[in-house]
N, C-alpha and C positions, 0 to 999 in steps of 0.2 A: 416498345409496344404501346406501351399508356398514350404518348405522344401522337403516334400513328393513327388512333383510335378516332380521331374526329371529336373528341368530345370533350368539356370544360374541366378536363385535369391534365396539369402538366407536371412531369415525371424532373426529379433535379437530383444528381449524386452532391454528395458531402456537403448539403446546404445546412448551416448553423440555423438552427431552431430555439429559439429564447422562449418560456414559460414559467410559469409558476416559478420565478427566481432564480430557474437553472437553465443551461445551454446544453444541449444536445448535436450529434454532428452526426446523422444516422447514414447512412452508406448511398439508403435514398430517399427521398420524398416525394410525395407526390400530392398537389395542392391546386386548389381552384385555382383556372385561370382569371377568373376576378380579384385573385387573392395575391399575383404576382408582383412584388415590389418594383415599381419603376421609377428612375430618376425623371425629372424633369424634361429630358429628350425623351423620353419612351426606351431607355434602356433597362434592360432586370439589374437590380442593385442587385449583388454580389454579396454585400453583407450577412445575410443572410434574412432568417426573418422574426416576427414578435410574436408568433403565434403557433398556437398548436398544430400540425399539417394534416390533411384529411386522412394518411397513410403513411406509417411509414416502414421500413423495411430495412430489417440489418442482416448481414451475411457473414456469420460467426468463422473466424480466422481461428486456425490450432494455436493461436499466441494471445488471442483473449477470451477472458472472461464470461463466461454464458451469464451469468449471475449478474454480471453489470451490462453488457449488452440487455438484458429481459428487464432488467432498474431503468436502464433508457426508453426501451418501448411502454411499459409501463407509466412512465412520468409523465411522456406524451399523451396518453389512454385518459390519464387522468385528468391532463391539461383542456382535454378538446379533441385530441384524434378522435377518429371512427373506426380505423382499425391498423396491427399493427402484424407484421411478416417476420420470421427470425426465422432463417434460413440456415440448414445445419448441412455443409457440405459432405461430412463425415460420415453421417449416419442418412445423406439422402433422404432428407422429413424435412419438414417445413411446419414450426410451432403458429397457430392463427389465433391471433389476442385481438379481443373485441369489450369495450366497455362492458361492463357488471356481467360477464360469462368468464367460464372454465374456459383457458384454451384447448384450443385443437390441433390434436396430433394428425398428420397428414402423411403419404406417402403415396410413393407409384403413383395408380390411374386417378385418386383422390380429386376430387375438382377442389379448388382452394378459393376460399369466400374474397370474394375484390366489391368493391365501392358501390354499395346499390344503385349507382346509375348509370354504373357502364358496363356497356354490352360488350363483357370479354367474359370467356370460358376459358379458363386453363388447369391443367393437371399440374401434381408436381414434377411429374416427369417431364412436360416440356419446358418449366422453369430450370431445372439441372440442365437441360440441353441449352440452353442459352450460353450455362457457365461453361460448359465442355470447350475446349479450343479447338478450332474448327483448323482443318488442314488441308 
């Protein structure tokens, strides 16, 4: 969707994020397209990156950790994101962490806060339909 959007952020799953001394591997990121590392041909370096991402967004597995998933958004928050997503499939809510505020608990028709500069509207409900497997 981010991608699709026409506009200077592109969306990246499991890109290592290097900050404040620690590395991060959030589910997804999403970073200025100024921001994208390229080799020398114009390829995206794969490595990952050195810096904080404008977004980033984790989708809590029944096999991890909420407390360290929300350490990793968090670390980011602190590093330089602008905001962060923690996606709770279980309980269909969607936690919204934004430097120096309380998060925001979300649900159903709820609009969920995305990157002041991009013209997208979305509910939590059509991010759960995203994850639904489609048949």
């Amino acid at each position: 969707m981010i991608d699709a959007l026409g506009s200077n952020y592109e969306a990246f799953p499991e890109l290592r994020c290097t900050c404040g001394n620690r590395s991060v591997v959030p589910d997804v990121v999403i970073i200025s397209s100024n921001q994208i590392p390229l080799d020398e041909s114009g390829e995206i370096i794969s490595s990952g990156i050195d810096f904080a991402p404008a977004w980033v967004i984790e989708i809590l597995s029944p096999a991890q950790s909420q407390t360290k998933v929300t350490g990793n958004i968090l670390h980011c928050l602190k590093n330089g994101s602008q905001l962060g997503w923690l996606i709770d499939p279980s309980e269909r809510c969607i936690l919204v962490y934004q430097p120096n505020s309380l998060p925001d608990l979300l649900a159903g028709q709820d609009i969920l806060t995305v990157l002041e500069d991009l013209n997208l509207t979305l509910s939590v409900n059509e991010v759960f339909a995203w994850l639904q497997r489609q048949v």
